[in-house]
C-alpha positions as CSV (number, residue, x, y, z in Angstrom):
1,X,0.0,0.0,0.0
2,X,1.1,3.4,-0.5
3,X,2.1,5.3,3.0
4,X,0.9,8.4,3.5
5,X,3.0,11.5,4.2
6,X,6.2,9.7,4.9
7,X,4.9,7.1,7.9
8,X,5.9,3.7,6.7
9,X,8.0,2.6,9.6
10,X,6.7,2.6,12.9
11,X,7.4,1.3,16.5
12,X,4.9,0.6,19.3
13,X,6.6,0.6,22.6
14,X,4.6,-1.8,24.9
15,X,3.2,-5.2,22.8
16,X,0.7,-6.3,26.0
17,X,-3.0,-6.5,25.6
18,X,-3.0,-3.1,23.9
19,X,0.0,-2.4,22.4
20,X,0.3,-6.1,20.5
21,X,-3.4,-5.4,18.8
22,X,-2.3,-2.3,17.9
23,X,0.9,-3.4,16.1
24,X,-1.0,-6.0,14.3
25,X,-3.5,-4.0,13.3
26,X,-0.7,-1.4,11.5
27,X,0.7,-4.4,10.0
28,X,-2.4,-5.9,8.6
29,X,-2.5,-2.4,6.6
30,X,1.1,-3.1,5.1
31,X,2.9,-0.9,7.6
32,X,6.6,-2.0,8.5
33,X,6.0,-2.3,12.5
34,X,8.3,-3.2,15.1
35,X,6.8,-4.1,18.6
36,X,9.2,-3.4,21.8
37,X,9.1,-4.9,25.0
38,X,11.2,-5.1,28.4
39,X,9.7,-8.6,29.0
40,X,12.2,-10.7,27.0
41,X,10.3,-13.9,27.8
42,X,6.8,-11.8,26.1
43,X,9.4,-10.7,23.1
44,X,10.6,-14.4,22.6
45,X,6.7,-15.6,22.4
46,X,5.3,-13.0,20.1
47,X,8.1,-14.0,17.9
48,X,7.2,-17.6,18.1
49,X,3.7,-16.5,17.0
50,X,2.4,-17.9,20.0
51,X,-1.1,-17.0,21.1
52,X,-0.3,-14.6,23.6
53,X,-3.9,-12.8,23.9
54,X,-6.3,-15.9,23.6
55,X,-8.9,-13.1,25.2
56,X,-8.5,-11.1,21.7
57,X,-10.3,-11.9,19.1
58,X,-8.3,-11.7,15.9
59,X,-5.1,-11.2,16.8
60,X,-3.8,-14.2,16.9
61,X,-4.6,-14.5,13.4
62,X,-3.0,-11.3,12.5
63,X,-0.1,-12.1,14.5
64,X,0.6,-15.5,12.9
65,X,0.0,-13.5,9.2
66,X,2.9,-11.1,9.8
67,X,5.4,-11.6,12.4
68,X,8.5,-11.9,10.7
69,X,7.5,-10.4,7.8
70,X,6.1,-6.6,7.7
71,X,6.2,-7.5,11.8
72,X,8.6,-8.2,14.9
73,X,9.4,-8.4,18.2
74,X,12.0,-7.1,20.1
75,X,14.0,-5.8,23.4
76,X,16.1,-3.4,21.5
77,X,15.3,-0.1,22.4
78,X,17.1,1.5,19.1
79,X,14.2,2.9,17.3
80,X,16.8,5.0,14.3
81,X,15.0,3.5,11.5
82,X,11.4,4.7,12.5
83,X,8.8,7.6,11.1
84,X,6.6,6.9,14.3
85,X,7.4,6.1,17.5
86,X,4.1,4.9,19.6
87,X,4.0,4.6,23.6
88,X,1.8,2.6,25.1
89,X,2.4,1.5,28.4
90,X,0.4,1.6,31.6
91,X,-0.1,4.6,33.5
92,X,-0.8,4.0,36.9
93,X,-1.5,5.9,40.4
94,X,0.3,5.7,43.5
95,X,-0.4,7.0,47.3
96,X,2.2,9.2,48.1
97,X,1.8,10.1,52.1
98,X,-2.2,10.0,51.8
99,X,-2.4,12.1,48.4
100,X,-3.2,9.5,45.5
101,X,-1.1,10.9,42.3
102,X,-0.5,9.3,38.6
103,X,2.6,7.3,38.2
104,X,4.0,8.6,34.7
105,X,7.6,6.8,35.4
106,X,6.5,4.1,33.1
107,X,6.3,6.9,30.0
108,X,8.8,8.6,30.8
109,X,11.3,6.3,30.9
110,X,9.9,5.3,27.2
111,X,10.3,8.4,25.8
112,X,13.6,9.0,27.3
113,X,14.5,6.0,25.0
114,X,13.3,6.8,22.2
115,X,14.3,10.5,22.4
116,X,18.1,9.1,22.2
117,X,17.6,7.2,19.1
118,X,14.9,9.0,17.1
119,X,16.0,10.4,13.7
120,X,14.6,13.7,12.8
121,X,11.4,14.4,11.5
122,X,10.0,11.2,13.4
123,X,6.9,11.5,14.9
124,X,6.9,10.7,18.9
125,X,2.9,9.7,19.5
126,X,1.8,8.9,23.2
127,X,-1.5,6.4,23.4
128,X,-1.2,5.9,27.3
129,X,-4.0,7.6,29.0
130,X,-2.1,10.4,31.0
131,X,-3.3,13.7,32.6
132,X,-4.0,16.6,30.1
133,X,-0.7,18.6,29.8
134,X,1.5,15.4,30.2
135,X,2.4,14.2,26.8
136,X,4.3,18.1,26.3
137,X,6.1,17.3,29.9
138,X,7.1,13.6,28.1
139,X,7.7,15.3,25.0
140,X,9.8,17.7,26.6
141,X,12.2,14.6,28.2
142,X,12.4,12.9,25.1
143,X,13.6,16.3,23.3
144,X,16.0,16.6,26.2
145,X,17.7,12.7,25.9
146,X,17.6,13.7,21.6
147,X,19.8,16.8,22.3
148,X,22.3,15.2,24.6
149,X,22.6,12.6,22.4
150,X,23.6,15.2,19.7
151,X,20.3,15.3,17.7
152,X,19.0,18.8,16.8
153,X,15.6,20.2,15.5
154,X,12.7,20.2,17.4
155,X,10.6,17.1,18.0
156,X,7.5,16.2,16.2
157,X,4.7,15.2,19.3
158,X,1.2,14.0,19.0
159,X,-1.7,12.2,21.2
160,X,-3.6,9.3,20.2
161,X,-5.3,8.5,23.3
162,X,-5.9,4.2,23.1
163,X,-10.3,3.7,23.5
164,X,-10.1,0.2,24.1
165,X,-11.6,-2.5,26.2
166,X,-10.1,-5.6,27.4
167,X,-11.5,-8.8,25.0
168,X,-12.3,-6.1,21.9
169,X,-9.1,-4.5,21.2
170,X,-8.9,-5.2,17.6
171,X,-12.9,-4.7,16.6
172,X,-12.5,-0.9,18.9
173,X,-9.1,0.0,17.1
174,X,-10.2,-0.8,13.1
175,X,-13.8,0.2,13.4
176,X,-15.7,0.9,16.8
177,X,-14.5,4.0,17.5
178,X,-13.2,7.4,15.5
179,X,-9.5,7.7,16.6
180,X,-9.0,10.8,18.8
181,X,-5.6,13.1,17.9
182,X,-3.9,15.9,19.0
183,X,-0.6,17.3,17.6
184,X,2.0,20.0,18.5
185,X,1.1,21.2,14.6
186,X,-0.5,21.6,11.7
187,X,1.8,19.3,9.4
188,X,2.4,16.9,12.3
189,X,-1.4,16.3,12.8
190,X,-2.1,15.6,9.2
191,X,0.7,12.7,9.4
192,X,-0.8,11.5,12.3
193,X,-4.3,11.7,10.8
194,X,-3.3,9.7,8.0
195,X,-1.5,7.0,9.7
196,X,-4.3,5.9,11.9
197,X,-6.5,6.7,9.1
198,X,-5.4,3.4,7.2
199,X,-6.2,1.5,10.2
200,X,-9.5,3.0,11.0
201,X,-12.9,2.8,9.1
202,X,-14.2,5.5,11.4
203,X,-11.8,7.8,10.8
204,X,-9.5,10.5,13.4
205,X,-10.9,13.5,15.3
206,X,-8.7,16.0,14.6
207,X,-8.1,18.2,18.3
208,X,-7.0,21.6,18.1
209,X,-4.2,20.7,20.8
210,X,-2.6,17.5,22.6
211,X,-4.1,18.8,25.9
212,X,-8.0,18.9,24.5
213,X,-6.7,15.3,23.3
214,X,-5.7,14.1,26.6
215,X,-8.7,15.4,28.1
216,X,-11.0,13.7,25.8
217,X,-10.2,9.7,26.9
218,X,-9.5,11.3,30.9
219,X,-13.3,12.4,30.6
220,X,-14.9,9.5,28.9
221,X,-13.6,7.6,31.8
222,X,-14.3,10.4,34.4
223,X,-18.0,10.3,33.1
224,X,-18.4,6.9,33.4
225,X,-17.2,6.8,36.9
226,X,-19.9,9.5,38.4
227,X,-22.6,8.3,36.2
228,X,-22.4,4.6,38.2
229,X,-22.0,6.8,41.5
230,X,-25.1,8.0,40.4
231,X,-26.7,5.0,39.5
232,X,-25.4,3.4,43.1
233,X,-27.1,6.1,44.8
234,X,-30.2,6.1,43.4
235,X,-30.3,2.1,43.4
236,X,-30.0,2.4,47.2
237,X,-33.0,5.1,47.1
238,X,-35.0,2.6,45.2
239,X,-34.5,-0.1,47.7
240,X,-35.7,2.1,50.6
241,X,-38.7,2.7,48.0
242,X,-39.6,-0.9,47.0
243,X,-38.5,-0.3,43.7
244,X,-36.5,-1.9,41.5
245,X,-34.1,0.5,40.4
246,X,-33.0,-1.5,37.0
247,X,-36.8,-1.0,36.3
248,X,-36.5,2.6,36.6
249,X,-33.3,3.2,34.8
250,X,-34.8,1.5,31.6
251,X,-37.6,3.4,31.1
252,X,-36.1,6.9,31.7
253,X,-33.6,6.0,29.7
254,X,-36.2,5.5,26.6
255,X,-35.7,9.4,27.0
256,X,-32.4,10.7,24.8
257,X,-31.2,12.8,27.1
258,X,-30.7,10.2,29.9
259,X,-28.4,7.5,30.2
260,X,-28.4,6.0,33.8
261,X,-25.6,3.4,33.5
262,X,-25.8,0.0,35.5
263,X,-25.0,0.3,39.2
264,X,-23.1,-2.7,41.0
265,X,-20.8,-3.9,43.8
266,X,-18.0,-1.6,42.8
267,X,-15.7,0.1,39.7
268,X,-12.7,-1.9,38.8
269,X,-10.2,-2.1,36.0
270,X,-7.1,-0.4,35.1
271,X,-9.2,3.3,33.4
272,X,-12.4,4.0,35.8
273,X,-10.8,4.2,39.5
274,X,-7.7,6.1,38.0
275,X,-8.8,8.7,35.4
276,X,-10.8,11.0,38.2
277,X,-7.0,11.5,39.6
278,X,-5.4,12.5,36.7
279,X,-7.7,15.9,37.0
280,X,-8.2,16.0,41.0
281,X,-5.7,18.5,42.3
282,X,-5.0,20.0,39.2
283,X,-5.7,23.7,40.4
284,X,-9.5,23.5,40.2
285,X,-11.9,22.2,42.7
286,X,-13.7,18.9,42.0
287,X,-16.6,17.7,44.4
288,X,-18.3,15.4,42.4
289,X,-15.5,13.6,41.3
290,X,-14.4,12.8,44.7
291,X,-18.1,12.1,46.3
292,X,-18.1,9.6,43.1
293,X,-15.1,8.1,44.1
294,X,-15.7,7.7,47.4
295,X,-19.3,6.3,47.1
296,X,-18.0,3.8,43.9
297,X,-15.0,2.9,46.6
298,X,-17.9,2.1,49.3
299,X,-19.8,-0.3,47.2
300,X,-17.8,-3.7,47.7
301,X,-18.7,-3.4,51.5
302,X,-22.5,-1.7,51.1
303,X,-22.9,-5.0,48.9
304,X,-21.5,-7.2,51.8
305,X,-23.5,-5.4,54.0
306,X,-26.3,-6.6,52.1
307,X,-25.3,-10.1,52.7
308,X,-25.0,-9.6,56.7
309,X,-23.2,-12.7,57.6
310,X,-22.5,-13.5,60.8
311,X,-18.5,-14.4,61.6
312,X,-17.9,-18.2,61.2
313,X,-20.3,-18.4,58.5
314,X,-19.6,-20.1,54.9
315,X,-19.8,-17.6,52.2
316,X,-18.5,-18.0,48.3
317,X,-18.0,-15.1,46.3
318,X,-18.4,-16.0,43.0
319,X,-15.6,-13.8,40.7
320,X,-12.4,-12.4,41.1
321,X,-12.1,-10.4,38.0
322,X,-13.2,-7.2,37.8
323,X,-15.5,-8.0,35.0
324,X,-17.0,-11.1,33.2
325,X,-15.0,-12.6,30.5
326,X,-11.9,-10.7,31.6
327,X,-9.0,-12.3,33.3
328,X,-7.9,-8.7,35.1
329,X,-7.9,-8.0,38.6
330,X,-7.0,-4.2,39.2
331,X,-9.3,-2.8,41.7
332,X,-11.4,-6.0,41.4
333,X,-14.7,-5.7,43.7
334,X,-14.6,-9.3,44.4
335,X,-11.2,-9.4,45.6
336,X,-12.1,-6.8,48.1
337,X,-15.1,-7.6,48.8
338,X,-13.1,-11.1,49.8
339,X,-11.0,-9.3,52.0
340,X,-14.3,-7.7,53.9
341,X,-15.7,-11.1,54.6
342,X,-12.7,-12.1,56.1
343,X,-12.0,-9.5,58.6
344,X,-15.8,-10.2,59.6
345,X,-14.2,-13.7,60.7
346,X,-16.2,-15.7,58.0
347,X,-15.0,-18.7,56.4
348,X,-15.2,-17.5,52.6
349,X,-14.7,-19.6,49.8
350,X,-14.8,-18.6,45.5
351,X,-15.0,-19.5,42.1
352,X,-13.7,-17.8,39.5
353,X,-14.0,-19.8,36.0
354,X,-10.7,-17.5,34.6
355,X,-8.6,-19.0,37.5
356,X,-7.2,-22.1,38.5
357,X,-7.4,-23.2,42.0
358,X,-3.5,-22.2,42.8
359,X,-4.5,-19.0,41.5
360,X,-7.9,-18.7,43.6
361,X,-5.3,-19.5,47.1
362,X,-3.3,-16.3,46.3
363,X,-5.9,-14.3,47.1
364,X,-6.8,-15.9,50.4
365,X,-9.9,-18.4,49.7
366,X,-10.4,-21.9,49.0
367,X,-11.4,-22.7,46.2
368,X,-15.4,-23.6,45.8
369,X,-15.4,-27.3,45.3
370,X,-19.2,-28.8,44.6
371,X,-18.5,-30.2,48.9
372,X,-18.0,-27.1,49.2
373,X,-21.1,-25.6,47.9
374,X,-23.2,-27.6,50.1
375,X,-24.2,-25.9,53.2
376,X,-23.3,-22.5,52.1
377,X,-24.7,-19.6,54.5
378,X,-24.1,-17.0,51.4
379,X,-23.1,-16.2,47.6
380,X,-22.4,-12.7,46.7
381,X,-21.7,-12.7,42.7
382,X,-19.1,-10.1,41.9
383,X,-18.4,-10.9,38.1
384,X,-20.9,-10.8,35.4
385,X,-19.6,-13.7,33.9
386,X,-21.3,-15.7,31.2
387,X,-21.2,-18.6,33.3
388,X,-23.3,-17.3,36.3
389,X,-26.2,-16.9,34.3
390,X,-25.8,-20.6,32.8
391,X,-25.8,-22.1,36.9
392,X,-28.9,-24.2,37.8
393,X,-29.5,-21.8,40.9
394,X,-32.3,-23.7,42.1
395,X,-30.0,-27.1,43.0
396,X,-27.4,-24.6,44.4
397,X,-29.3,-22.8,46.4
398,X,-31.4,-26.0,47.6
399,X,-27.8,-27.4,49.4
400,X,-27.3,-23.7,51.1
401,X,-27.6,-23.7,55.0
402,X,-28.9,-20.4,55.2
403,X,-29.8,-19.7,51.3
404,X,-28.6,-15.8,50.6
405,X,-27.6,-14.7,47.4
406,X,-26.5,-11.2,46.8
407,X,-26.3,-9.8,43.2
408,X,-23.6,-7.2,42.9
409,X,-23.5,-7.1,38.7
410,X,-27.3,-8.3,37.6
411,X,-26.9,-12.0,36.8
412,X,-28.6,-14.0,39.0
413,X,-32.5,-14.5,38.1
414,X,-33.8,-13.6,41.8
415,X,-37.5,-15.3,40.9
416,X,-35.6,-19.1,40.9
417,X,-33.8,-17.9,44.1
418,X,-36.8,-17.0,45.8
419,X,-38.4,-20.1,44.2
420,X,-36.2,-22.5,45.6
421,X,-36.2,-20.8,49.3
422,X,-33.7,-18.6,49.4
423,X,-33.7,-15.1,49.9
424,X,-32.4,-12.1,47.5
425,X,-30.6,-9.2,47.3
426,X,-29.2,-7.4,44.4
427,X,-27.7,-3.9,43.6
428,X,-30.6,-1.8,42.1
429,X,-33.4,-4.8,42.8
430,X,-35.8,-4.8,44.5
């Protein structure tokens, strides 16, 4: 294919979940792409066309189709021979004396990298979801390592926030969602535009800066987390009411100008419970984005709560990850709400269908054998994983001792519960 506007080259620093679909997906278009990673044992499997993302549809396939021709693998941090240079690597947060802050090392130390070896007129592009203002301040480091390694001329910068989810990284970077870009000029964000152009049948949204492009992805994420504040609260308003809340949020939702998300046991993942810090203390005063975080961060124990066990009980929680299908457990509810149960003195067991038993131990349970199951004084359901929904509830809830179930993510039906004499709870039911 013919490159536009120079970009034929390109490296994407970070080939995990994100990064990797990314580089396959440049390569599918006929880019030249070289994927960089510290993890040498990561490097040496990518390489070996190994299935490295079974949770990604397609990229296997993409992988197997390229690597080691228009696409590679490596540790070498020598990135001379690229147009564009792509950083995606996590950004984190970190609790520094009380004060929870974004953890930008990661980046930085990227850039730093590349900065040494960039040729001019290479595009540097950061993907990482970062606080609005820091792609210039990692710009500015990788401009710094370039002159000190005896490389003049300004750099060329952009931001091409990632909008991904974990288990539809491919399908969201071809064609879910318009690619979002900010550039440090004109010229630089045409480039840009093009390059993610050839990957994307929805196009680029051009940003009149790199900061309005940072803040674009920070608020998506931001929004998401005080509209499920908002749905938790008014799910526990409908419960004092008799309502079921789920009920409610459907129908005024019918209206366009509503959009009451789902409410559950708690926010987790690697985007949601961080974004709201990449803006708090940033000179402005933010209310509702710390009352959402500190009613989102109450959840996992309002949804024990509902449970009430009594210590020496037997309780299962039933998923670890922080959503269904997804083997990820940043700021999982169910792990914490695993660790509530415990310091309550109960004896807590749990299934998680992505894990193996060894795996279930590390966090402190037993794994839920079917002798385990029976006599049971609780379930609380953390994950909405396909699975849950498949379970003959009526037979597990028939062995229980004390027959609660708690919903914390809408997948249990609480009519066969109730049915087979137990007794329900569930975030926003009634």
């Amino acid at each position: 294919m013919k490159m536009e506007r120079g970009i034929r080259k390109i490296a994407v620093f970070g080939i995990g979940k994100m990064g990797l679909p990314l580089a396959c997906a440049f390569a599918s278009k006929g880019f030249d792409v070289t994927g960089i990673d510290i993890n040498a044992d990561l490097v040496r499997r990518v390489s070996a066309a190994q299935d490295v993302l079974p949770q990604e549809p397609g990229v296997h396939e993409l992988l197997k189709a390229h690597i080691g021709s228009n696409l590679r693998a490596t540790t070498d941090l020598d990135v001379s021979d690229r147009d564009a240079v792509i950083i995606l690597v996590p950004t984190l947060i970190h609790d520094s004396g009380g004060k929870v802050e974004p953890d930008l090392e990661a980046v930085l130390d990227v850039a730093r990298a590349a900065g040494r070896t960039l040729k001019p007129g290479a595009v540097l592009i950061t993907e990482s979801t970062m606080p609005p203002g820091a792609t210039e301040r990692i710009g500015a480091e990788a401009q710094k390592a370039a002159t000190q390694a005896g490389r003049k001329g300004a750099l060329a910068l952009a931001h091409a926030p990632e909008r991904t989810s974990s288990g539809t990284a491919l399908r969201d970077i071809q064609r879910q969602y318009p690619k979002i870009i900010g550039a440090s000029d004109a010229p630089t964000l045409e480039r840009v535009a093009a390059m993610y152009g050839a990957i994307n049948a929805k196009g680029v949204v051009r940003m009149p800066s790199i900061k309005a492009a940072e803040c674009v992805k920070v608020f998506e994420g931001i929004y998401r987390d005080v509209n499920i504040a908002l749905a938790n609260e008014l799910a526990a308003y409908c419960r004092t009411m008799g309502v079921d809340a789920l009920d409610a949020f459907a129908a005024a939702n019918t209206q366009p100008y509503c959009h009451i998300h789902m409410p559950s046991c708690g926010v987790g993942g690697h985007c949601i419970p961080y974004y709201p810090y990449f803006v708090m203390d940033a000179g402005t005063d933010t209310p509702l984005l710390r009352a959402a975080r500190r009613t989102n961060d109450a959840m996992p124990g309002r949804t024990v709560d509902l449970l009430a066990p009594k210590k020496g009980q037997r309780v299962a929680v039933f998923g670890l990850t922080f959503r269904g299908g997804v083997k990820e457990f940043r700021k999982s509810p169910g792990i914490e709400i695993l660790g509530i149960l415990q310091s309550r003195g109960v004896q807590v067991f749990a299934h998680e269908p992505l894990c193996t038993d060894e795996e279930i131990r590390r966090f402190g349970a037993e794994p839920l054998t079917p002798a385990a199951a029976d006599g049971l004084d609780g379930i609380i359901v953390c994950a909405n994983h396909a699975e849950y929904r498949q379970l003959d509830w009526t037979e597990l809830v028939r062995k229980m001792r004390t027959k609660k179930v708690v919903d914390g993510v809408n997948v249990v039906p609480a009519d066969v519960v109730r049915q087979a004499g137990g007794t329900f709870a569930g975030i926003g039911r009634s």
